[in-house]
N, C-alpha and C positions, 0 to 999 in steps of 0.2 A: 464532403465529409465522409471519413470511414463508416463503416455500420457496425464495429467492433474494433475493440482493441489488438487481439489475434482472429485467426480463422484457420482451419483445417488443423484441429488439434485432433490426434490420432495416438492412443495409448494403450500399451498392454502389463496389463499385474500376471507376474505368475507367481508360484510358488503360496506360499498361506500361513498365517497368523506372524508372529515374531520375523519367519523370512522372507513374509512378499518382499516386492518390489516391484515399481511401475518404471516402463521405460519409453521413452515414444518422441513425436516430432511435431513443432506448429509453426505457423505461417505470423510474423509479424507484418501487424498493419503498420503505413505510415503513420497513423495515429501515434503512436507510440512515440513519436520523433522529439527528442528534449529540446531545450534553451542554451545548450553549446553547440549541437550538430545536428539537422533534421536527420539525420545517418546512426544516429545515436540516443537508448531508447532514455526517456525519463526513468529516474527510477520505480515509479506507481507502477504502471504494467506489469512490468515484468515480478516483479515483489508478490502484486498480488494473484499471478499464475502460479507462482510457486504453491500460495495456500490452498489454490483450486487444486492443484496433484494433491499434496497435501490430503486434505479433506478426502480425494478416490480414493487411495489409497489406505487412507486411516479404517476408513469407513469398509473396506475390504478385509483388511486385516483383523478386523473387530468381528466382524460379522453382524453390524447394529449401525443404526441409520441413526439416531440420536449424539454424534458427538458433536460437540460446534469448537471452532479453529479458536484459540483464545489468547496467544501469542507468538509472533513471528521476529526471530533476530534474522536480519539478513547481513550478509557481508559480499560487499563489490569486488569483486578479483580482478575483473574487468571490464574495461566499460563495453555494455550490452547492445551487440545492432541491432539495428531493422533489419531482422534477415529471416530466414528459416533456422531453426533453433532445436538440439537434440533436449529434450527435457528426461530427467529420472527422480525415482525417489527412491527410497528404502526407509522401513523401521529399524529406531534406534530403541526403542521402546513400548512394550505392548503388555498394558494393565488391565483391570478388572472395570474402567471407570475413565484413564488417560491412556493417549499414544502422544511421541513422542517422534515423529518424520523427519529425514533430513530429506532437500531435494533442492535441485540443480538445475541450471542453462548451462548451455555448453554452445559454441560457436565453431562450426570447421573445427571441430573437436578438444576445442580448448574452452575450459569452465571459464565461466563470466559471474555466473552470480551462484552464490550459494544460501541454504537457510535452511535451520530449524524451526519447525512448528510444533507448537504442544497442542491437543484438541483435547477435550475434557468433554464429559455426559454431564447435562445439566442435572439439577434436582428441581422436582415438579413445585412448584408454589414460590411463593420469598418465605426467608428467614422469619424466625418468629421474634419479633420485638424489631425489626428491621424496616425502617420509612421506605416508602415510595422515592426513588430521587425525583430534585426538586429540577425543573426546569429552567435551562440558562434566560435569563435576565436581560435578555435583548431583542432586538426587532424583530421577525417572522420574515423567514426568507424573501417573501413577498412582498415586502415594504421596502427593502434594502436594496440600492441602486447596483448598475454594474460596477465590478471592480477594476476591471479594465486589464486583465491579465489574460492576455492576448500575443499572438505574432510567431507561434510555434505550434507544430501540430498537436503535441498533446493539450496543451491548454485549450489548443482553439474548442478540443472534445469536452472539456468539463463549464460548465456553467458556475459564474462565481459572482458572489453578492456580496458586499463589503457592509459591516458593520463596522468598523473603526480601522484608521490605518491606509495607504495607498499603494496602488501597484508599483513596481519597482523605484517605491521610494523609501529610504531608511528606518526600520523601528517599524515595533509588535504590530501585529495587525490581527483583527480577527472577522474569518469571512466566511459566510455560506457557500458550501460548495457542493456539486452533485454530478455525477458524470452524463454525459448526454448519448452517450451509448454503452451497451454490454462489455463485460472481458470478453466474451463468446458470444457468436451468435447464437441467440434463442436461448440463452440461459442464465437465468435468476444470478444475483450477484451475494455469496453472504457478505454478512459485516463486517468482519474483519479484511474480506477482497478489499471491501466498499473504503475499509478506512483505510489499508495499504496504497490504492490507488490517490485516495486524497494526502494523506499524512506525508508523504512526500516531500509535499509542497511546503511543507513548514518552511524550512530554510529559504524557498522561493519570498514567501508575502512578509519576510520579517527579517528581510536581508537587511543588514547595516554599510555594503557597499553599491559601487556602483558597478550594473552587470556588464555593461562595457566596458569598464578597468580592469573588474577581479573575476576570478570563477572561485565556486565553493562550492563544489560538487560531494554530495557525501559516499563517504564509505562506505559506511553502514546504515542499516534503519532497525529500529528497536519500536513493537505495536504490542501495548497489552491491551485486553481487552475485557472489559467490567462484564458486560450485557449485551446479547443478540437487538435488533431493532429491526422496522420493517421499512421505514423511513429511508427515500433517496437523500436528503439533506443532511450534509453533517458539518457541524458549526466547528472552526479549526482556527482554535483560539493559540497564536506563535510567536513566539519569540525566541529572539538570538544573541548568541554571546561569542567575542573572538577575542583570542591568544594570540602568541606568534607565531603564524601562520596555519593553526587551527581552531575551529570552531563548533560552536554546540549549539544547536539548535533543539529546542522544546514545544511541544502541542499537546492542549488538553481538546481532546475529539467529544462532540456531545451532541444530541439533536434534541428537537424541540421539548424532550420530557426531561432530560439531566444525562449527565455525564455517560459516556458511552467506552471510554479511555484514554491513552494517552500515548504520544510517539516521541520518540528521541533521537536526533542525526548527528554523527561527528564528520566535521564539516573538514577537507582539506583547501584553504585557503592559499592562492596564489594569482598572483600578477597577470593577466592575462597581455600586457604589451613587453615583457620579457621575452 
């Protein structure tokens, strides 16, 4: 097993405020390796390095250590190796309170995945008249068996617990999950990494085909995000829906105290024995 998702990431920001920019290079671990080609990364990894730039860079351009990452749209331009990878970022927008990053992979020089992230400054306290969210309504990761979502390298990295539903067999499923190593070595994972890396998987535990027939590899990932958490487990309640020959996949993301947000994939659906 890897001891990280990447390793030797290496980045430089020049320039300041509205026109930094970070530019640099990291090393994909097999880890990374999806459920069509151990050659080919899932989309978790990679998605959630992008928020790690993201986050440097915002946090640079800001000049303040308090923003947290609170929404990522990604879009696949192409599918992502296991390889070495040029990564960049730049602001598209730089406020008193949000930034606004767009940032990149690139492959042998051609972009593979792209995405905006919006990061926001929190406000100290909750809302006044504003409940505590309430805790999802099911077993304690610890009580809930394996879910048996297994046999490719990224999965083999994350730990997964089934509360309702079965590994690649059809219809919603909802399951504990939590990654078993870092995006980086030696460094803290935020929330929103934590739920890019899992949210993913939606389309995976809530597939309505079978993976040796079809693939439905998504295009894009769509990650809002309610609330920071300190919590490895995150419960990734999914379901799926298909058209002709696309599909949409749904996950409400939550840990043991309530709701944490929510991810959405459009899924391209095709024949894998054509």
């Amino acid at each position: 097993m890897d001891t990280a998702f990447f390793a030797g990431l290496h980045t430089e920001v020049g320039g300041d405020a509205a026109a930094a920019e970070l530019t640099g290079t990291v090393h994909s671990a097999a880890a990374c390796g999806g459920p069509w080609s151990p050659d080919l990364q899932h989309g978790g990894p990679p998605s959630a390095l992008l928020i790690r730039l993201a986050e440097q860079l915002a946090g640079a351009a800001a000049g303040r250590t308090d923003l947290v990452a609170v929404r990522i749209a990604a879009e696949f331009l192409a599918p992502v190796p296991v390889a070495p990878l040029a990564v960049s970022a730049r602001v598209l927008r730089l406020a008193r309170t949000a930034v606004l990053v767009s940032a990149e992979l690139a492959a042998d020089g051609r972009p593979c995945l792209q995405a905006r992230i919006w990061l926001m400054a929190e406000q100290a306290g909750r809302l006044p008249g504003v409940p505590a969210p309430a805790g999802p309504q099911v077993p304690d990761p610890s009580e809930c068996p394996d879910f048996g979502m297994d046999g490719f390298p990224y999965a083999d990295h994350l730990e997964w617990r089934v509360v309702s539903g079965r590994a690649r067999q059809p219809g919603p499923a909802s399951v504990w999950v939590r990654p078993r190593v870092p995006l980086l070595p030696d460094e803290p994972v935020s929330t929103l990494q934590r739920l890019a890396l899992i949210a993913d998987s939606a389309s995976g535990i809530s597939s309505l085909l079978d993976w040796d027939a079809w693939s439905f590899a998504n295009v894009d990932l769509d990650i809002h995000l309610v609330r920071r958490s300190a919590e490895d487990w995150v419960l990734m309640q999914a379901t799926s829906a298909l058209g002709a020959g696309v599909g949409l996949a749904r996950s409400t993301l939550s840990d043991r105290s309530g709701l944490l947000g929510a991810g959405m994939q459009t899924l391209l659906v095709r024949s894998r024995r054509d």
